[in-house]
GUPAKE-173612 format. One record per residue (C-alpha): x, y, z; residue in one letter. Coordinates in steps of 0.2 Angstrom, whole numbers, plus 2048, in hexadecimal, padded with zeros to 3 digits. Layout:
BEGIN
XYZa/...
// end
This chain:
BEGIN
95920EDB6x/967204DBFx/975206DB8x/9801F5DAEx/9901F5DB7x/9971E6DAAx/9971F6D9Fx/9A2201DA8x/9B2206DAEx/9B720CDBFx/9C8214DC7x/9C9213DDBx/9D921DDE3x/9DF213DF2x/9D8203DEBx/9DE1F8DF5x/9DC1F8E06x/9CB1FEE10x/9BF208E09x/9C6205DF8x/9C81F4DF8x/9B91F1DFFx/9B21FCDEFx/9BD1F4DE2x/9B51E2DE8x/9A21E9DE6x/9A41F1DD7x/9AE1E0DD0x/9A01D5DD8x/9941E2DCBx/99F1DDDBDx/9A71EDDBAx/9B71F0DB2x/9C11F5DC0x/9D31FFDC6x/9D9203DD5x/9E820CDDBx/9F320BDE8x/A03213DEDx/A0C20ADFDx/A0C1FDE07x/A001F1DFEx/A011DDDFEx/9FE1DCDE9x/A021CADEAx/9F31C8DF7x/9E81D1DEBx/9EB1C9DDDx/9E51B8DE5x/9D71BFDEEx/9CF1C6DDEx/9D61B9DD2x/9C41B0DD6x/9BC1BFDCCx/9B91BEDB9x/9BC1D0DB9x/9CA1D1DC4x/9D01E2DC9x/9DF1EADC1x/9EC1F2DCEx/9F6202DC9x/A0420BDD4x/9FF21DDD5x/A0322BDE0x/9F5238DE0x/9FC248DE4x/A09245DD4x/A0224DDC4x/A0B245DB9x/A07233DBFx/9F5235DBFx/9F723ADADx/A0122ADA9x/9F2220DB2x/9E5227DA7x/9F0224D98x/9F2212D9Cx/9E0210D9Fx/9DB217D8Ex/9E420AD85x/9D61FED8Ax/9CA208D8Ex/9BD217D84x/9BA21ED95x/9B821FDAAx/9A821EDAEx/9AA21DDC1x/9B7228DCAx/9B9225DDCx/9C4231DE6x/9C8227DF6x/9DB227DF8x/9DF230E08x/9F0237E12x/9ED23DE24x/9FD24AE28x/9F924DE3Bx/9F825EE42x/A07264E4Fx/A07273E59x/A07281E4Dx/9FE281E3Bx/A0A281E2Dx/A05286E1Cx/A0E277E14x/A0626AE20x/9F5271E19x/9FA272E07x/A0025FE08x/9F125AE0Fx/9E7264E01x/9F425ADF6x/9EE24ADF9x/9DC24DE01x/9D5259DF4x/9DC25EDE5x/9DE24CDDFx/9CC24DDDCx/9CE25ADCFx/9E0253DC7x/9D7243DC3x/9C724ADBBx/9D1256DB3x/9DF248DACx/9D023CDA6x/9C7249D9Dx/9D524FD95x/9DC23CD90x/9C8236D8Dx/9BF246D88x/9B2246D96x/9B1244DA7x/9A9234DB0x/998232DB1x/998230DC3x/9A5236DD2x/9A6232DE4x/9B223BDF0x/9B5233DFFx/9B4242E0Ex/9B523FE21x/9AA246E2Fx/9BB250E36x/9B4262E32x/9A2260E33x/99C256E43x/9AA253E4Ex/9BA259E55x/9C924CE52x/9DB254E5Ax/9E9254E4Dx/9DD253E3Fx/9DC265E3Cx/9E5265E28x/9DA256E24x/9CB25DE27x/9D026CE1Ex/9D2261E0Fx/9C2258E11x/9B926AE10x/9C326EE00x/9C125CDF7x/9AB262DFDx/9AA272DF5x/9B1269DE4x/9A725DDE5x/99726BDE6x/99F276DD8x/9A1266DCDx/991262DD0x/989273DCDx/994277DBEx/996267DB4x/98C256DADx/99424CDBAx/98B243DC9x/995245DD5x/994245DE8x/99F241DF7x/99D233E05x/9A1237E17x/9A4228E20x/9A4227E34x/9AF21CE3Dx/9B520FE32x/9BD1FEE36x/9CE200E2Ax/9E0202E2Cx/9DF216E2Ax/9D4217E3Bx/9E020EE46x/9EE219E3Dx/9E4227E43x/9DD223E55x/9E9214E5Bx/9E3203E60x/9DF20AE71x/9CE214E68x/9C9206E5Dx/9CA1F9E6Cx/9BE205E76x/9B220AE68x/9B01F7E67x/9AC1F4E79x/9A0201E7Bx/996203E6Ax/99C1F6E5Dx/98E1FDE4Fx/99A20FE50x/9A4208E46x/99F203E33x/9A51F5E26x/9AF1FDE16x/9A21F3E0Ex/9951FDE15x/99E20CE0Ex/9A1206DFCx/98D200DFBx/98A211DFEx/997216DF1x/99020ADE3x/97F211DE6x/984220DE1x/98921BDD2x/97C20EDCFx/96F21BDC2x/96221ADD1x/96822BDD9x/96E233DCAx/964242DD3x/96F243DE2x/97D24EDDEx/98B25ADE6x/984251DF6x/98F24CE05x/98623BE0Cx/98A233E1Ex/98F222E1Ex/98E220E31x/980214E37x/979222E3Fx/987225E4Bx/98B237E4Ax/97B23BE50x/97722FE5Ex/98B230E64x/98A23FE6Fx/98B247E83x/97823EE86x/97E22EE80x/98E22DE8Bx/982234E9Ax/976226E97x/986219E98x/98E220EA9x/982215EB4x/98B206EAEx/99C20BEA9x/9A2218EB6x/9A1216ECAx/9A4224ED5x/9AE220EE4x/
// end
């Protein structure tokens, strides 16, 4: 049975730019109640006028996700108006780059903020609510799994802790939860990441390797739509395909028209 979204409430972390924002507009265009956090840099002014042509229009909260305490004053003030979360999407991200040498604090910061926010939220809301949401969604990267991405070594790390919660979750408690694995994906965060010099290139050559935030939050919402209640602990690729077909044959079958030997 799909699942009527005018009858539930939904908390994105990093709601307002990228992936999130583009999460926060689907699941306000489905009439959900909707919060998102943010915690710098964001054009709140912008936002409001962009969704001021909603009914529903979102509500954004200042939030830092590694703070404990801040997460629980979060839930708080959304229990004033509210009897519960029923969607919990994981998506705010920090990107600490990798050095020369591994640092134990580098990887516990990224763990901080990549991970274990997973579990202080669900924790927080089931303590403030009484139960956990219905559905979660982690946003994960492809980092540790399918490719090799220099300087991204304490993320990846995360990505494979926030994974194996998301399975232990799944297995041990009545939660659907499941984790969405994007590929490359046109936001702020992947020129943070890569430089304008990647993004230009990736362009030129394959256009479709690079997905909409949209793309990724349909994904998201499907998950939480009551149509693949069945799926859970799962780690789906939101990728057009890409991670397959971007390999050593591919860039072979190119060289005929973008290389000359002299």
């Amino acid at each position: 049975m799909f699942n009527n979204f005018s009858e539930m409430v939904v908390l994105i972390t990093g709601g307002t730019k990228g992936i999130g924002r583009a999460t926060v507009e689907i699941f306000v265009k489905a009439g959900a109640k909707v919060y998102g956090t943010y915690y710098w840099g964001d054009n709140l002014t912008e936002l409001e006028e962009y969704f001021s042509k909603y009914s529903n229009s979102p509500s954004f909260i200042y939030s830092d996700v590694k703070d404990e305490n801040a997460t629980y004053s979060l839930i708080k003030n959304i229990a004033k108006e509210n009897q519960g979360i029923d969607i919990f999407i994981a998506n705010a991200a920090f990107a600490p780059q990798f050095k020369e040498n591994y640092e134990y604090r580098g990887l516990l910061n990224s763990i901080e903020h990549n991970a274990w926010p997973l579990i202080s939220y669900l924790n927080n809301i089931k303590e403030v609510f009484g139960h956990c949401p219905r559905y979660v969604v982690a946003v994960t990267s492809e980092g540790h799994r399918s490719c090799y991405i220099e300087g991204y070594d304490y993320v990846a790390a995360s990505k494979a802790v926030l994974e194996t919660f998301a399975k232990y979750i799944a297995a041990r408690d009545n939660v659907i939860i499941n984790c969405v694995s994007p590929g490359v994906v046109d936001t702020e965060a992947f020129e943070l990441v890569f430089g304008k010099k990647a993004q230009k290139f990736i362009r030129k050559f394959d256009p479709d390797f690079i997905i909409k935030p949209e793309a990724v939050g349909n994904v998201i919402m499907a998950l939480c739509s009551g149509l693949m209640d069945s799926v859970r602990g799962q780690v789906i690729l939101a990728d057009n395909g890409k991670l397959f077909t971007d390999n050593f044959t591919k860039w072979i079958k190119m060289i005929d028209d973008h290389f000359e030997d002299k």
